[in-house]
DRENPA-3360 file (N, C-alpha, C; in nm, 2 decimals, always signed):
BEGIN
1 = XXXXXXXX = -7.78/+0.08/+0.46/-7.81/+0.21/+0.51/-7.73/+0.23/+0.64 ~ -7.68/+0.37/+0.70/-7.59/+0.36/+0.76/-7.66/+0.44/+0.84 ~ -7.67/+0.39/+1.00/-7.74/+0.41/+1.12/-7.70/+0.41/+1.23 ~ -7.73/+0.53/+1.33/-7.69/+0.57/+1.44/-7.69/+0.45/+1.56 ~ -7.67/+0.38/+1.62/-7.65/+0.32/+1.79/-7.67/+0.39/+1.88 ~ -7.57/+0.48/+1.92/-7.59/+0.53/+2.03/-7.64/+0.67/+2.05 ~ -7.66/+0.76/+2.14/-7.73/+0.83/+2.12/-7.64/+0.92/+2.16 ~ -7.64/+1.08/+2.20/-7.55/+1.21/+2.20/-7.47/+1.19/+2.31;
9 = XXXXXXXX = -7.52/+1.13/+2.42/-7.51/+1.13/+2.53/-7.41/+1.01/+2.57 ~ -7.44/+0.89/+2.46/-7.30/+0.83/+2.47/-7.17/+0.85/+2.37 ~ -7.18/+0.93/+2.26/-7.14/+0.94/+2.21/-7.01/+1.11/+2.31 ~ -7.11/+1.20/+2.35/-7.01/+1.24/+2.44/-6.92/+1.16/+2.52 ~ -6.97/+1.04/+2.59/-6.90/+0.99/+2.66/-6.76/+0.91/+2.65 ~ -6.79/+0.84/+2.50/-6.68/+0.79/+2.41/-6.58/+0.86/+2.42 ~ -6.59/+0.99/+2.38/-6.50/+1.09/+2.32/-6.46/+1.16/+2.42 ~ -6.52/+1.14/+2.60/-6.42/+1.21/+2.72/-6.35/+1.10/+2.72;
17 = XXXXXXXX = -6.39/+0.95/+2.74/-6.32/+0.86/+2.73/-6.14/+0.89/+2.68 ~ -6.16/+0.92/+2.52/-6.08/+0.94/+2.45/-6.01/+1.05/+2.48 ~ -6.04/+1.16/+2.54/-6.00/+1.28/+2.61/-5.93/+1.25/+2.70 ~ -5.94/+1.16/+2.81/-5.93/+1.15/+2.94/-5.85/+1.04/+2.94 ~ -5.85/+0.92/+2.86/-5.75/+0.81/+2.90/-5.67/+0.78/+2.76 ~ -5.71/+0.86/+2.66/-5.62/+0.81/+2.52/-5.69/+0.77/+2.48 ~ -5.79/+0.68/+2.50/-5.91/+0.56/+2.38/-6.03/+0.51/+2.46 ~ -6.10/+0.48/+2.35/-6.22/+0.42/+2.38/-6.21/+0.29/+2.34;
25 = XXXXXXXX = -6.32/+0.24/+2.34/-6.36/+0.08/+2.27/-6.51/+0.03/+2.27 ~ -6.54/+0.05/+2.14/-6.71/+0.04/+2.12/-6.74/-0.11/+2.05 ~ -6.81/-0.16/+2.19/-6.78/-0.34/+2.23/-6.88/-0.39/+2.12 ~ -6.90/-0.51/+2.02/-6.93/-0.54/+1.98/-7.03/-0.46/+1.88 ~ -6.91/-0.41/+1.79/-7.01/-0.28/+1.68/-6.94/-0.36/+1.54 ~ -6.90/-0.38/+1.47/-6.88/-0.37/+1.37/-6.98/-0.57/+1.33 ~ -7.00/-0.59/+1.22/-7.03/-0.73/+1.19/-6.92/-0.81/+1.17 ~ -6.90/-0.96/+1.28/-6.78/-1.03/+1.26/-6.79/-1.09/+1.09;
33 = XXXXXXXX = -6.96/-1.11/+1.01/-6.93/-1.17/+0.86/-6.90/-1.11/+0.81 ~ -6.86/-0.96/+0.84/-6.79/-0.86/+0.72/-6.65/-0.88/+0.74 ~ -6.57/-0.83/+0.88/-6.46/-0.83/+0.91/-6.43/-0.99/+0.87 ~ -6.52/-1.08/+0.88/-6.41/-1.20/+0.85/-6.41/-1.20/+0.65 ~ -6.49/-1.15/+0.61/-6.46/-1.15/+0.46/-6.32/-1.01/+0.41 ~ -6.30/-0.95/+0.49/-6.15/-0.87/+0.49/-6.09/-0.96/+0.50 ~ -6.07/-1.04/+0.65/-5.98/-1.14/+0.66/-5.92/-1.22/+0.54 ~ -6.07/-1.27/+0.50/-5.98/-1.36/+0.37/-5.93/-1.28/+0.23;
41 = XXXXXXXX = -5.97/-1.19/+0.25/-5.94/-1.07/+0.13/-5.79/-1.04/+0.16 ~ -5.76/-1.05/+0.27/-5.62/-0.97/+0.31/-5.51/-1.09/+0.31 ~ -5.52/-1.22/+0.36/-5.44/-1.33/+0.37/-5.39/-1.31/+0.25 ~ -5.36/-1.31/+0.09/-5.33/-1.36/+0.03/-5.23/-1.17/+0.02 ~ -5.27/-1.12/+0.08/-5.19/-0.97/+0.06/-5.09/-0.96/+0.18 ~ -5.10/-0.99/+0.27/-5.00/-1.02/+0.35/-4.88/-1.13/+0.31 ~ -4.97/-1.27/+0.23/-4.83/-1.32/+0.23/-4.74/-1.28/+0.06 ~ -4.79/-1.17/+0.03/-4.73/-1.12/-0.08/-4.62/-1.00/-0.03;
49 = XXXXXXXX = -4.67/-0.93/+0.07/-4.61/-0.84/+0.13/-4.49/-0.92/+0.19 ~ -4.47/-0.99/+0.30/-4.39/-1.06/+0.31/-4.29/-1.12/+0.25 ~ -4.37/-1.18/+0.14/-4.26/-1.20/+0.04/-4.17/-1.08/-0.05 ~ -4.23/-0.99/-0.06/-4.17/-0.86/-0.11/-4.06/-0.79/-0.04 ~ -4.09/-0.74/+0.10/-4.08/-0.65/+0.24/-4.02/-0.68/+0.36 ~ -4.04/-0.89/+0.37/-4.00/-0.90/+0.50/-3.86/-0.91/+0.55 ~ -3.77/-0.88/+0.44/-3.66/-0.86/+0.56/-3.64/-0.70/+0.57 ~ -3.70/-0.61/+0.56/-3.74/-0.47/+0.64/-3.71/-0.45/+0.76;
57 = XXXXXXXX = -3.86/-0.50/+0.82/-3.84/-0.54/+0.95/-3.90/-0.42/+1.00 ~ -3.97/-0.29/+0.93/-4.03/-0.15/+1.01/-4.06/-0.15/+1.12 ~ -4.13/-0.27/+1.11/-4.20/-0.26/+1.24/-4.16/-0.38/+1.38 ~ -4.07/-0.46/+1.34/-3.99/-0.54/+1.44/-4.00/-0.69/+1.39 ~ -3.95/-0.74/+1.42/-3.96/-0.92/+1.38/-4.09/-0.98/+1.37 ~ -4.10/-1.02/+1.24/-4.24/-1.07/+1.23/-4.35/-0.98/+1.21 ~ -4.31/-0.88/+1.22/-4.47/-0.77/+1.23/-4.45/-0.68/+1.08 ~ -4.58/-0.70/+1.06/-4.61/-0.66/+0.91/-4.71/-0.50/+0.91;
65 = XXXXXXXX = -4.69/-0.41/+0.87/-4.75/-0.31/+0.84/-4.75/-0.30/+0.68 ~ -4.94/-0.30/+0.59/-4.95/-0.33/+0.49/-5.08/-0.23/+0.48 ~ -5.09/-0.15/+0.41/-5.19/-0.06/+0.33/-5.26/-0.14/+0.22 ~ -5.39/-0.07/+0.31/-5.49/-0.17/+0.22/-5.58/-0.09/+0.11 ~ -5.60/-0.15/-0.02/-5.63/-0.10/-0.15/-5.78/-0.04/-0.09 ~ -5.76/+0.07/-0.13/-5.90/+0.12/-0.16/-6.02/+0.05/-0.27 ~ -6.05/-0.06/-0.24/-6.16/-0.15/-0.32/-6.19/-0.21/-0.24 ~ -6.31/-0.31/-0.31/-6.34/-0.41/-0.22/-6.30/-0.54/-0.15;
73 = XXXXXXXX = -6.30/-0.61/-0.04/-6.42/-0.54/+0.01/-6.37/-0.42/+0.12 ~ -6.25/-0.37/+0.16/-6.19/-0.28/+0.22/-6.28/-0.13/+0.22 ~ -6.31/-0.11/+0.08/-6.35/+0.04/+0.03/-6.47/+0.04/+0.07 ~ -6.57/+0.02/+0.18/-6.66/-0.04/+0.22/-6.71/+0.07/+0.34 ~ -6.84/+0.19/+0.27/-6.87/+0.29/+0.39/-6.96/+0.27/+0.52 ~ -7.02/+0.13/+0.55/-7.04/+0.10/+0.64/-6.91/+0.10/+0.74 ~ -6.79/+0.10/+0.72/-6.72/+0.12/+0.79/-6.67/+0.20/+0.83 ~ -6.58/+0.26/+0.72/-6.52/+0.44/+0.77/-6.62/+0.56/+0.70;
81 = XXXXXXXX = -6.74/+0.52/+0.69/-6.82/+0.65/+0.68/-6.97/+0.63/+0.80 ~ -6.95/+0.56/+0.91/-6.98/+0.53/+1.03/-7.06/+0.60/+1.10 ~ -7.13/+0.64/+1.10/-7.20/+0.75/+1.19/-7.19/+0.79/+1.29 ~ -7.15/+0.66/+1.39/-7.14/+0.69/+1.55/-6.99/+0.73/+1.55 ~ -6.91/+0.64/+1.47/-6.76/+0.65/+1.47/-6.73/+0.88/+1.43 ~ -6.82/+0.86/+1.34/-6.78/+1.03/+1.27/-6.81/+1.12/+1.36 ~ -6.91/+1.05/+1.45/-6.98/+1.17/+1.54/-6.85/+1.18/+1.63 ~ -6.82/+1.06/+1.71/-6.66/+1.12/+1.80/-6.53/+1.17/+1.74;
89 = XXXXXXXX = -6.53/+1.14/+1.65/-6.40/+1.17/+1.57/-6.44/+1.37/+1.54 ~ -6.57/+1.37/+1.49/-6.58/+1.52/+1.50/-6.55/+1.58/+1.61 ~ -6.60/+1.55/+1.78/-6.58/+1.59/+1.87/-6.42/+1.60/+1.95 ~ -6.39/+1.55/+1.88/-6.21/+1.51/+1.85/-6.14/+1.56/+1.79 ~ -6.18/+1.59/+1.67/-6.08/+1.66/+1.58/-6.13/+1.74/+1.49 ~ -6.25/+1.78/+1.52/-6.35/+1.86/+1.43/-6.41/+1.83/+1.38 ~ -6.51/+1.95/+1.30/-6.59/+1.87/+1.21/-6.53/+1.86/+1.08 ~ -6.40/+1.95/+1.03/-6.40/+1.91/+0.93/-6.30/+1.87/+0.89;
97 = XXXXXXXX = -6.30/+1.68/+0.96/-6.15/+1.59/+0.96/-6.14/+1.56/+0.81 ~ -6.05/+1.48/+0.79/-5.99/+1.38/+0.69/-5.98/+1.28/+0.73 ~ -6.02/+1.19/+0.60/-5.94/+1.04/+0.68/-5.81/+0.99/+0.58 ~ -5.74/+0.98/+0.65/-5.63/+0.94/+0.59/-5.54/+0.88/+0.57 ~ -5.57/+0.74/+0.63/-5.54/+0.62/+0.64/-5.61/+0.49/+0.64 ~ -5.57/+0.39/+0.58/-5.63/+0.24/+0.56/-5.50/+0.19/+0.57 ~ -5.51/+0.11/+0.69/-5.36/+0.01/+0.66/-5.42/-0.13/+0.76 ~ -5.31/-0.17/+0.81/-5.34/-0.27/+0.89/-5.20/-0.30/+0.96;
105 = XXXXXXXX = -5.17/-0.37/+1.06/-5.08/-0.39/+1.14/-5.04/-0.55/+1.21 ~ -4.98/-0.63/+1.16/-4.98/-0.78/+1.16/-4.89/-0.86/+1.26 ~ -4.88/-0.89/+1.36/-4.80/-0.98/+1.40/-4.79/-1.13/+1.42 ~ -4.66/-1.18/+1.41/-4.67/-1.34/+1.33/-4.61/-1.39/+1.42 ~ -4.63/-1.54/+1.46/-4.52/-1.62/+1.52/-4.39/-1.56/+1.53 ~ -4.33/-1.53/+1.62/-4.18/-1.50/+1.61/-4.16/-1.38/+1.65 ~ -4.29/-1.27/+1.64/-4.28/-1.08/+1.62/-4.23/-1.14/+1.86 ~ -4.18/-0.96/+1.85/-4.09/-0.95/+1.99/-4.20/-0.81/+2.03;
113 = XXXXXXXX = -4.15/-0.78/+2.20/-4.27/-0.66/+2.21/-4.16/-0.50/+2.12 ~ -4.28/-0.43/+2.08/-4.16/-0.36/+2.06/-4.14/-0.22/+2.16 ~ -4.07/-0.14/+2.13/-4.00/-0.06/+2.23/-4.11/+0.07/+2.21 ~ -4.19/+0.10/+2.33/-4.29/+0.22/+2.36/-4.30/+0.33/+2.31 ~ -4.38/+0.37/+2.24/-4.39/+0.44/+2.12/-4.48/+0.57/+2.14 ~ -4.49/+0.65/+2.11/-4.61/+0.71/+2.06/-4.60/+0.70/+1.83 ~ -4.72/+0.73/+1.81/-4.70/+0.71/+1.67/-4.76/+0.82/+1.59 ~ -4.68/+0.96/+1.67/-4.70/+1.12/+1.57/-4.60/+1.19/+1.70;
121 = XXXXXXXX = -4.53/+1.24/+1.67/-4.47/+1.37/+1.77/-4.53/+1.48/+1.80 ~ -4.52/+1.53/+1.90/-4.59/+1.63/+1.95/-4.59/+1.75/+1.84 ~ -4.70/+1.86/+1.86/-4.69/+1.94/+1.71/-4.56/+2.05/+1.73 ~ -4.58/+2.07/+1.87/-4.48/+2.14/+1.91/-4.41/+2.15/+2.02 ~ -4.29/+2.07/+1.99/-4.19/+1.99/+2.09/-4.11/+2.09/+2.14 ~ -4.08/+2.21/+2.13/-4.02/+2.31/+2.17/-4.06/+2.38/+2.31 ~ -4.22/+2.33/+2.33/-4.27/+2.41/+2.43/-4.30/+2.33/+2.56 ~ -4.29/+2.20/+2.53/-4.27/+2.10/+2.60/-4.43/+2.09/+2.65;
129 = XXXXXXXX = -4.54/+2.12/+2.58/-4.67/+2.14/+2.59/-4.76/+2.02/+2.54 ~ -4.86/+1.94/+2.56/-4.92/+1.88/+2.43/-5.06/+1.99/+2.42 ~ -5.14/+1.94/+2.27/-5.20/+2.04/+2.25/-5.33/+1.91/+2.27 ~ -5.48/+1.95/+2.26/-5.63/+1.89/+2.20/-5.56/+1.79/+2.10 ~ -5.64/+1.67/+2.08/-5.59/+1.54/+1.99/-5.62/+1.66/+1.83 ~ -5.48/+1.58/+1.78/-5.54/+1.61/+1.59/-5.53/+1.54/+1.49 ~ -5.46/+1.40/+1.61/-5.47/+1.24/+1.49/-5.56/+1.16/+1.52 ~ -5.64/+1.06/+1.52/-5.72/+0.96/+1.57/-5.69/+0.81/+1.47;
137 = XXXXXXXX = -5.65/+0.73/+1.52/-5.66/+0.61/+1.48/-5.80/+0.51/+1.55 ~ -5.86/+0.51/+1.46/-5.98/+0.37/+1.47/-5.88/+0.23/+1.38 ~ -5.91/+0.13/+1.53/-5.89/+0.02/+1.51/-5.97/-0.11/+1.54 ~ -5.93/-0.19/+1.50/-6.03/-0.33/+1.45/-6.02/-0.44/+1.41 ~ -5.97/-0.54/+1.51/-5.91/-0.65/+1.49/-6.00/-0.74/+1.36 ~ -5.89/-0.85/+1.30/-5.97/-0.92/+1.23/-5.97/-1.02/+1.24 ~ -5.93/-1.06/+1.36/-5.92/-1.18/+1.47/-6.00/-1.13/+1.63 ~ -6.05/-1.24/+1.65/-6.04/-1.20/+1.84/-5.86/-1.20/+1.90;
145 = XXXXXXXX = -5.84/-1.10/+1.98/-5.72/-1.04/+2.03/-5.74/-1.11/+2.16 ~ -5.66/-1.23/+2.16/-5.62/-1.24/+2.32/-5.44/-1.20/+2.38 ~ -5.46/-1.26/+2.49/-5.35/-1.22/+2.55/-5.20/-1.30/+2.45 ~ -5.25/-1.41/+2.39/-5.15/-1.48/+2.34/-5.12/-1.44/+2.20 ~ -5.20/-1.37/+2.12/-5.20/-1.33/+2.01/-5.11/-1.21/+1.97 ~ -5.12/-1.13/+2.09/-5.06/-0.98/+2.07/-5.11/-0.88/+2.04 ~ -5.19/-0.89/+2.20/-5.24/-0.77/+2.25/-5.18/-0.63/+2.21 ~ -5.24/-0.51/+2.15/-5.14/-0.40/+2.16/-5.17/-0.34/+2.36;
153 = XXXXXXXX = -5.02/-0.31/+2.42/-5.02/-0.25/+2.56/-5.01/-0.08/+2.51 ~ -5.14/-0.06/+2.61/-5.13/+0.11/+2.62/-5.09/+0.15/+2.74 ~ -5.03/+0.28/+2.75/-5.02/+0.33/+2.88/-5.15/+0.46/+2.89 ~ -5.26/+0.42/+2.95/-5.35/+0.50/+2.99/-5.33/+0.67/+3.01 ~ -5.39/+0.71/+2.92/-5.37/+0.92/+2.96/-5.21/+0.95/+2.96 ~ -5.14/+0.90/+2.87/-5.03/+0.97/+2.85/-5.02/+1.07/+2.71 ~ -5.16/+1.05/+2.64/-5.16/+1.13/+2.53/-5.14/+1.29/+2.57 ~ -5.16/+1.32/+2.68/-5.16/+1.46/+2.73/-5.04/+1.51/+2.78;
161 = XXXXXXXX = -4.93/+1.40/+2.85/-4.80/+1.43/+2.88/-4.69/+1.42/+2.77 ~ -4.61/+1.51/+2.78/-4.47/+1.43/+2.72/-4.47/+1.32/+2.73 ~ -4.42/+1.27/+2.61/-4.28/+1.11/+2.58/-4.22/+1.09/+2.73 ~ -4.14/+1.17/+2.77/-4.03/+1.18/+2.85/-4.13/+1.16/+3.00 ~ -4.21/+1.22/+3.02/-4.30/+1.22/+3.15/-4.32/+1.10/+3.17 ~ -4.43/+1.05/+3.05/-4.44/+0.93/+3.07/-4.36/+0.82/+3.12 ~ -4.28/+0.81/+3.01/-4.19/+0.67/+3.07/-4.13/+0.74/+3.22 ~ -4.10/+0.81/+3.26/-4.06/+0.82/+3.37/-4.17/+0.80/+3.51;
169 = XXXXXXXX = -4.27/+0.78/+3.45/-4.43/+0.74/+3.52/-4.42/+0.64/+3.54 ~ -4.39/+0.53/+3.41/-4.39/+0.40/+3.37/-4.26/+0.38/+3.48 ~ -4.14/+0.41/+3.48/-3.99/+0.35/+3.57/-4.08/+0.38/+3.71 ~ -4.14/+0.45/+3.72/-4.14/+0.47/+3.89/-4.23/+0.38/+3.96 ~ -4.35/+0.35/+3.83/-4.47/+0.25/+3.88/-4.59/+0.28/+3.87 ~ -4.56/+0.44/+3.87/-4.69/+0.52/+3.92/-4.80/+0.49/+3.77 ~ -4.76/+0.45/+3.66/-4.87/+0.40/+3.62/-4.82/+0.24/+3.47 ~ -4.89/+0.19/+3.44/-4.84/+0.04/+3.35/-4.85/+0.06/+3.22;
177 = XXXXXXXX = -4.81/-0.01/+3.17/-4.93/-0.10/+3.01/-4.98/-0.17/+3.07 ~ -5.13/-0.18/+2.98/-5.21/-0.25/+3.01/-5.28/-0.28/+2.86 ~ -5.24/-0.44/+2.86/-5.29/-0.50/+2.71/-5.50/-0.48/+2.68 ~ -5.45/-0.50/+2.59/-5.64/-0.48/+2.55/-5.67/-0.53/+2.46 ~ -5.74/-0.64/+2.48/-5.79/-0.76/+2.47/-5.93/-0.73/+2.40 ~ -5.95/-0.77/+2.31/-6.04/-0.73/+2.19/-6.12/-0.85/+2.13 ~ -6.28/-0.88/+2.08/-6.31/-0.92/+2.06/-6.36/-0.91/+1.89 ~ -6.33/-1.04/+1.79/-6.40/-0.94/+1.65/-6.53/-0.89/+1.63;
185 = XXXXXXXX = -6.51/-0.77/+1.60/-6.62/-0.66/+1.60/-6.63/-0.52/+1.71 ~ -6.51/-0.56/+1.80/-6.49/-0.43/+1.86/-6.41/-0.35/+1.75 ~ -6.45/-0.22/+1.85/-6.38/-0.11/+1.79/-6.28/+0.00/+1.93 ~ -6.16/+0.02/+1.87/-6.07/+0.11/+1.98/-6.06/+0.27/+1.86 ~ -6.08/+0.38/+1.96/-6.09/+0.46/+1.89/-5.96/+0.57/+1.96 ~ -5.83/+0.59/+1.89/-5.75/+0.62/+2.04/-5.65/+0.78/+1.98 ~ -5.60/+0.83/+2.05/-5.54/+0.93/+2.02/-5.42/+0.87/+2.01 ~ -5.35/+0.91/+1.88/-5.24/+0.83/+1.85/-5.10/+0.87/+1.92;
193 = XXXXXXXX = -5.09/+0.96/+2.00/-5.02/+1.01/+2.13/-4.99/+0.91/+2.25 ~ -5.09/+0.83/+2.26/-5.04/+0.73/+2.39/-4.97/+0.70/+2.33 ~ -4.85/+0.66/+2.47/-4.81/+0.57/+2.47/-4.81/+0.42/+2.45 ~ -4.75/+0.30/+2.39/-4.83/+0.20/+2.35/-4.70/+0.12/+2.28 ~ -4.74/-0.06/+2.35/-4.65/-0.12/+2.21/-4.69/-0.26/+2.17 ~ -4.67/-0.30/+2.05/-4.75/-0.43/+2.02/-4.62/-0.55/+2.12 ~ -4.72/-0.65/+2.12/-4.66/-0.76/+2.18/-4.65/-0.87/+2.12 ~ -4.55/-0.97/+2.16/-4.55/-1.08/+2.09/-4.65/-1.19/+2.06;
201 = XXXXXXXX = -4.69/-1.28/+1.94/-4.80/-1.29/+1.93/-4.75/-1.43/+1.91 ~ -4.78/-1.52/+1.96/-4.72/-1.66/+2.06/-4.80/-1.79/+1.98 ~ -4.91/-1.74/+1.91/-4.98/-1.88/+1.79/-4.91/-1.89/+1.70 ~ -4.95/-1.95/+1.56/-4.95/-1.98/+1.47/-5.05/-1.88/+1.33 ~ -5.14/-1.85/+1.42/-5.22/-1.77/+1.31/-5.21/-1.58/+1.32 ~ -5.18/-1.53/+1.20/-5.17/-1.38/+1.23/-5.30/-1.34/+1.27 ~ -5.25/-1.19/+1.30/-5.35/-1.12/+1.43/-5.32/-0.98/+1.38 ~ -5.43/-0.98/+1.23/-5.43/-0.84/+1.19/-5.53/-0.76/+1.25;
209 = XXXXXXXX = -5.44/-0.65/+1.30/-5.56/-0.49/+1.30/-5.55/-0.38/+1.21 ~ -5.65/-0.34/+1.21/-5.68/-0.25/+1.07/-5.70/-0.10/+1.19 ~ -5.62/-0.01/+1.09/-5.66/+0.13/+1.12/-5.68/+0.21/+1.02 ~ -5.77/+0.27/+1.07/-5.80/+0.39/+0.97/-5.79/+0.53/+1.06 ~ -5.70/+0.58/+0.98/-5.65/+0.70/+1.05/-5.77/+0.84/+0.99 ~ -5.76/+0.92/+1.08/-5.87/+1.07/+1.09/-5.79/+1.16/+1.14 ~ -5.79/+1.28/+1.06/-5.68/+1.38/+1.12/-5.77/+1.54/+1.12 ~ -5.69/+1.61/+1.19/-5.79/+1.72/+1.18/-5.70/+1.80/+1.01;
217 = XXXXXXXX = -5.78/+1.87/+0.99/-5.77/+1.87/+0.79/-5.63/+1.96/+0.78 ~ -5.56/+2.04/+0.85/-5.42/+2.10/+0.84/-5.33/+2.00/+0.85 ~ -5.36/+1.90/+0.88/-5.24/+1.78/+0.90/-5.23/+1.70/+0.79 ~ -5.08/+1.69/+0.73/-5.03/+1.65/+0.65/-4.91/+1.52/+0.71 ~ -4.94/+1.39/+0.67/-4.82/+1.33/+0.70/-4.82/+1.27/+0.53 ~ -4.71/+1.26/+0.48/-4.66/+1.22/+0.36/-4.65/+1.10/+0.33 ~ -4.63/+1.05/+0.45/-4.60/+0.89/+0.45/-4.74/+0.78/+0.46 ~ -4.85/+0.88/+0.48/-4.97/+0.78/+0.43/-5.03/+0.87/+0.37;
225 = XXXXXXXX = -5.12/+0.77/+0.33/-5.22/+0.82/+0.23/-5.34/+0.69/+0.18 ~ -5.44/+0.76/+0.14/-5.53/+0.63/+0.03/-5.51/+0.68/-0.12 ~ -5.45/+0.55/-0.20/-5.50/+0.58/-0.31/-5.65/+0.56/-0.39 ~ -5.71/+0.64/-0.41/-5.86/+0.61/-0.48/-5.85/+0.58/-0.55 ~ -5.95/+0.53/-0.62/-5.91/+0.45/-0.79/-6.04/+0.54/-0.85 ~ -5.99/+0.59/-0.93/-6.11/+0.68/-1.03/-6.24/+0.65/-1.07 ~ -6.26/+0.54/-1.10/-6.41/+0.42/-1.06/-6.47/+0.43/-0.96 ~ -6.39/+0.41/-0.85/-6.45/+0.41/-0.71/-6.50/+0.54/-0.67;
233 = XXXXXXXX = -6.40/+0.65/-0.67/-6.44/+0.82/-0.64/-6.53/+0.83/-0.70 ~ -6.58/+0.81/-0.81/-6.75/+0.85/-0.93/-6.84/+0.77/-0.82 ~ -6.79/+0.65/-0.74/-6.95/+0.60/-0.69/-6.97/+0.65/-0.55 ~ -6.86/+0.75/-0.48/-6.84/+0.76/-0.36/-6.97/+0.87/-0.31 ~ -7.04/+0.88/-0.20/-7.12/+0.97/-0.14/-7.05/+1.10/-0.11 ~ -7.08/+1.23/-0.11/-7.01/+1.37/-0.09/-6.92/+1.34/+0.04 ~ -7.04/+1.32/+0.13/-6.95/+1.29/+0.25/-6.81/+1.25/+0.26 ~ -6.80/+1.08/+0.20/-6.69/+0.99/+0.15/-6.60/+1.13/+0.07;
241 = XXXXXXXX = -6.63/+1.16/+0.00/-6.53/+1.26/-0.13/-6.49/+1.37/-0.01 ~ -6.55/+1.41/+0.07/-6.52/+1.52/+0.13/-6.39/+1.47/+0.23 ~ -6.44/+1.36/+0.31/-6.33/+1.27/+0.38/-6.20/+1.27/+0.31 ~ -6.22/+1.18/+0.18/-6.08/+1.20/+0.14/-6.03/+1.22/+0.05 ~ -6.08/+1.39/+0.07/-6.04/+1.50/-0.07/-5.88/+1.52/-0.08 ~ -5.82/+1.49/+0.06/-5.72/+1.54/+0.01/-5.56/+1.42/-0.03 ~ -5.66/+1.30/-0.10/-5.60/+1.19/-0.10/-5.57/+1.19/-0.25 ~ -5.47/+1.11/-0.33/-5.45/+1.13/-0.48/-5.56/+1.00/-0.54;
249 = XXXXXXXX = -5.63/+1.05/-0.65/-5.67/+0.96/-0.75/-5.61/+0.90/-0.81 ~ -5.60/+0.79/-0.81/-5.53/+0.73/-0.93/-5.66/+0.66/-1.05 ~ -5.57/+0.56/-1.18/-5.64/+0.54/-1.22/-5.69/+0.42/-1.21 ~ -5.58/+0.33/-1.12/-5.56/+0.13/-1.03/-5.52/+0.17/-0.92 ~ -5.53/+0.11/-0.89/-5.45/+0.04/-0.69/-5.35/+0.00/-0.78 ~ -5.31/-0.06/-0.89/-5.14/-0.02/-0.92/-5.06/+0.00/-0.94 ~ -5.13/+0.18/-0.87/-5.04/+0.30/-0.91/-4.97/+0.32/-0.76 ~ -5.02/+0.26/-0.64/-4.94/+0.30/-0.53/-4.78/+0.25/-0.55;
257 = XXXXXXXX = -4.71/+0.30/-0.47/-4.55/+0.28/-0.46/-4.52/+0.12/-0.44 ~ -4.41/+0.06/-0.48/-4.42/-0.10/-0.47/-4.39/-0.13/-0.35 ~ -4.36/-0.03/-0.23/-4.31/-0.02/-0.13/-4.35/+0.04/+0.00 ~ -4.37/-0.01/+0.12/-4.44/+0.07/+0.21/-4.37/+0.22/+0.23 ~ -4.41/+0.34/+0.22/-4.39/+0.46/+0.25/-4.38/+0.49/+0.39 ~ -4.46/+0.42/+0.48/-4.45/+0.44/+0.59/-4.36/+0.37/+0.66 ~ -4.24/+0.42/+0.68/-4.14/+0.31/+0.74/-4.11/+0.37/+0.88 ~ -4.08/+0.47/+0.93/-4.06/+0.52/+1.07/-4.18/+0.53/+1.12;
265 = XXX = -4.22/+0.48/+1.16/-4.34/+0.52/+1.25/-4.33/+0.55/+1.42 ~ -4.22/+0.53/+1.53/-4.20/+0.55/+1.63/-4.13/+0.71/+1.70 ~ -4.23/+0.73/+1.76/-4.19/+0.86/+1.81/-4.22/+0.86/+1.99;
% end
């Protein structure tokens, strides 16, 4: 059964959070015995991706970006059909978002930092304006994130400036990255506008984070998506179907492309 935590009152708070500095982070929410049963669900999909994809390189040396099957145990609505999570995501990007992403983001022995990002372009770059958030990434390590692992660094409240402002914030000093250090079972909930870049991850063991992206429902990006598997949509709740109506059914997981779709991701 899927149940509320917090109450209106912090749930507003989350979501000025996310207004105000780019992201939140809801400390010890998710169950580390679920996230570690992803974990082992995912090891044997990363080192297949790898072997497929890795001299790509999308996302920089060693770092793996991999879309995860809509099944189990991934397809799983204690997670992205969340209560407290839907409630900020509504106050964010409406009530009547989409979700539209399941992937994950992997850095290995060897990955370098990479070069400062935002990861959507402004809607409209012409006016030199940003507008209210209309992407949201929820993230979720499936490791504890320390500093050695590969921290992702954000630069705090730049979702509201220009690309160009910022880093010019960043050369002068007037403001940093600042890594964020994660424990398993937190959750970051961030406008995908910050500024931000993964860092090198200095162990031996990967240090996957999972996103599941939420967009407000006029937004189309091409290059993600969930495939549903037609079995699964018959068992889904309205809610779930309504989330991700505007995803394709297939009849397997696979029917996705043999290849990641999302290959540019830096803006």
């Amino acid at each position: 059964m899927i149940t509320k935590r917090y109450n209106n009152q912090q749930i507003q708070s989350f979501a000025q959070s996310v207004w105000n500095d780019g992201y939140c982070v809801l400390p010890n929410y998710f169950s580390p015995a679920t996230l570690n049963s992803w974990r082992e669900a995912f090891a044997p999909m990363l080192s297949d991706h790898i072997a497929r994809e890795g001299k790509l390189r999308n996302r920089g040396t060693s770092r793996y970006y991999v879309t995860l099957p809509f099944t189990a145990p991934f397809a799983d609505p204690s997670i992205y059909e969340d209560d407290d999570i839907l409630a900020i995501v509504e106050l964010l990007v409406g009530k009547d978002a989409v979700m539209c992403q399941l992937a994950t983001d992997t850095p290995l022995l060897g990955s370098e930092y990479q070069d400062v990002h935002r990861d959507a372009p402004p809607l409209f770059p012409e006016t030199g304006e940003e507008t209210p958030p209309f992407q949201l990434a929820v993230n979720f390590p499936l490791v504890d994130i320390t500093l050695e692992n590969g921290p992702m660094e954000i630069v705090r409240g730049t979702h509201m400036i220009s690309k160009e402002e910022g880093l010019r914030r960043m050369e002068s000093g007037e403001i940093k990255l600042q890594p964020i250090t994660m424990r398993l079972g937190d959750v970051m909930i961030r406008d995908v506008r910050g500024l931000h870049r993964g860092t090198p991850n200095y162990t031996e063991t990967p240090r996957p984070m999972v996103v599941i992206g939420y967009s407000r429902r006029w937004l189309y990006r091409p290059e993600v998506c969930i495939h549903v598997p037609r079995a699964s949509y018959d068992t889904l709740s309205e809610r779930a179907r309504h989330l991700l109506r505007f995803n394709p059914i297939v009849e397997s997981v696979d029917e996705k492309p043999k290849v990641e779709v999302y290959q540019s991701y830096a803006y």
